[in-house]
C-alpha positions as a printed NumPy array, in Angstrom:
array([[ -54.888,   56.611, -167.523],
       [ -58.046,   56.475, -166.011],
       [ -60.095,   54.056, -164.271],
       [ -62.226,   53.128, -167.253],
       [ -59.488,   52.633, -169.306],
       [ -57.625,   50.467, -166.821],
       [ -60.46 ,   48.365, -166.541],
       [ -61.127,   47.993, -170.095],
       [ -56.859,   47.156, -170.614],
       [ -57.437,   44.15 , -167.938],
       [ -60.708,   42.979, -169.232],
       [ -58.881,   42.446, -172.96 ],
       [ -55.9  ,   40.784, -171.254],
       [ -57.967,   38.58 , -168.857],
       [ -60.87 ,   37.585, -171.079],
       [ -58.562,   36.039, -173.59 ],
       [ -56.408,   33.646, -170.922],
       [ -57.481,   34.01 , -167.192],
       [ -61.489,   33.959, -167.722],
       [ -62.685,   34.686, -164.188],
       [ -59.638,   36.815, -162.823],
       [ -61.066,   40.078, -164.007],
       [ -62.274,   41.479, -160.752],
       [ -59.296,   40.371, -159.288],
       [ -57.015,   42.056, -161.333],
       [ -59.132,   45.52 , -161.02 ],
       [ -59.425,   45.499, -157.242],
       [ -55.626,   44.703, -157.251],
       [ -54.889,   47.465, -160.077],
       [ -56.579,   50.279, -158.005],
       [ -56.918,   49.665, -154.195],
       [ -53.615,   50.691, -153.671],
       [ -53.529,   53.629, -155.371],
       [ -56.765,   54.895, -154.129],
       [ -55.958,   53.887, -150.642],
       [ -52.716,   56.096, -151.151],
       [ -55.055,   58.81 , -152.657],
       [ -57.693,   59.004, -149.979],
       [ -54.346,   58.914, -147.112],
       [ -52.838,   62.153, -148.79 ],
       [ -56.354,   63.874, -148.622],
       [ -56.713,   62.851, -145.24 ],
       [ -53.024,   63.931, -144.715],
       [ -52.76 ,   60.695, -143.398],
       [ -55.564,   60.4  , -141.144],
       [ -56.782,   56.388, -141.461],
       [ -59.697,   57.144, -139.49 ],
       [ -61.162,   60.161, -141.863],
       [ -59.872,   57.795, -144.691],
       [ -61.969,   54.974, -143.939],
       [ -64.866,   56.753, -143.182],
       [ -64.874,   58.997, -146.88 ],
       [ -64.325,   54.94 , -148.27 ],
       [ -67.232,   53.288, -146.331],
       [ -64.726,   50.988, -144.609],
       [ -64.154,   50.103, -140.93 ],
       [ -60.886,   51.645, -139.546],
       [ -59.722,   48.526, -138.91 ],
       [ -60.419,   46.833, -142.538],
       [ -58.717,   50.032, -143.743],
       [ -55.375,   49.64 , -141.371],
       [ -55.273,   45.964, -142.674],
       [ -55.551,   47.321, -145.805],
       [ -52.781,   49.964, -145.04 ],
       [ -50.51 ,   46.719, -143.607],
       [ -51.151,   43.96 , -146.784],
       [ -50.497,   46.537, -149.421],
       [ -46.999,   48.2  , -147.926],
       [ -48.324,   51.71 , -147.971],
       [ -46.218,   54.288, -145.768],
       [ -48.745,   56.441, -144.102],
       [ -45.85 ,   58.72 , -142.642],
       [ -45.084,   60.3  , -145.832],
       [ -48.393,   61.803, -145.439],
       [ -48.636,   63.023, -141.696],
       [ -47.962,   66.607, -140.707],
       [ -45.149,   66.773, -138.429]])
């Protein structure tokens, strides 16, 4: 599924019961996966990864830390 898709999906769900939530639910829906994404690229490099986001390497080890992502799976050993 794509990311217009997924956003359209939430919007139905959230306009109906949670009005307000919407962004919330999108952000959470996609950070992590993109996160994970932009890691493999980067074969696990968090500095190259924040910089192709826009983010600060520290907002994006934070990231890396709140969302449970493993970047070892993606280092070359």
């Amino acid at each position: 599924m794509d990311i217009k898709n997924k956003v359209l999906e939430l919007e139905e769900t959230f306009l109906a019961d949670k009005e307000g939530l919407v962004y919330k639910a999108v952000v959470e829906a996609i950070e992590k996966p993109l996160l994970e994404d932009i890691l493999q690229r980067t074969e696990g490099n968090q500095l190259k990864a924040a910089r192709i986001l826009g983010i600060n390497r520290n907002t994006m080890r934070a990231k890396i830390r709140k969302l449970g992502i493993d970047i070892n799976k993606w280092k070359i050993q």
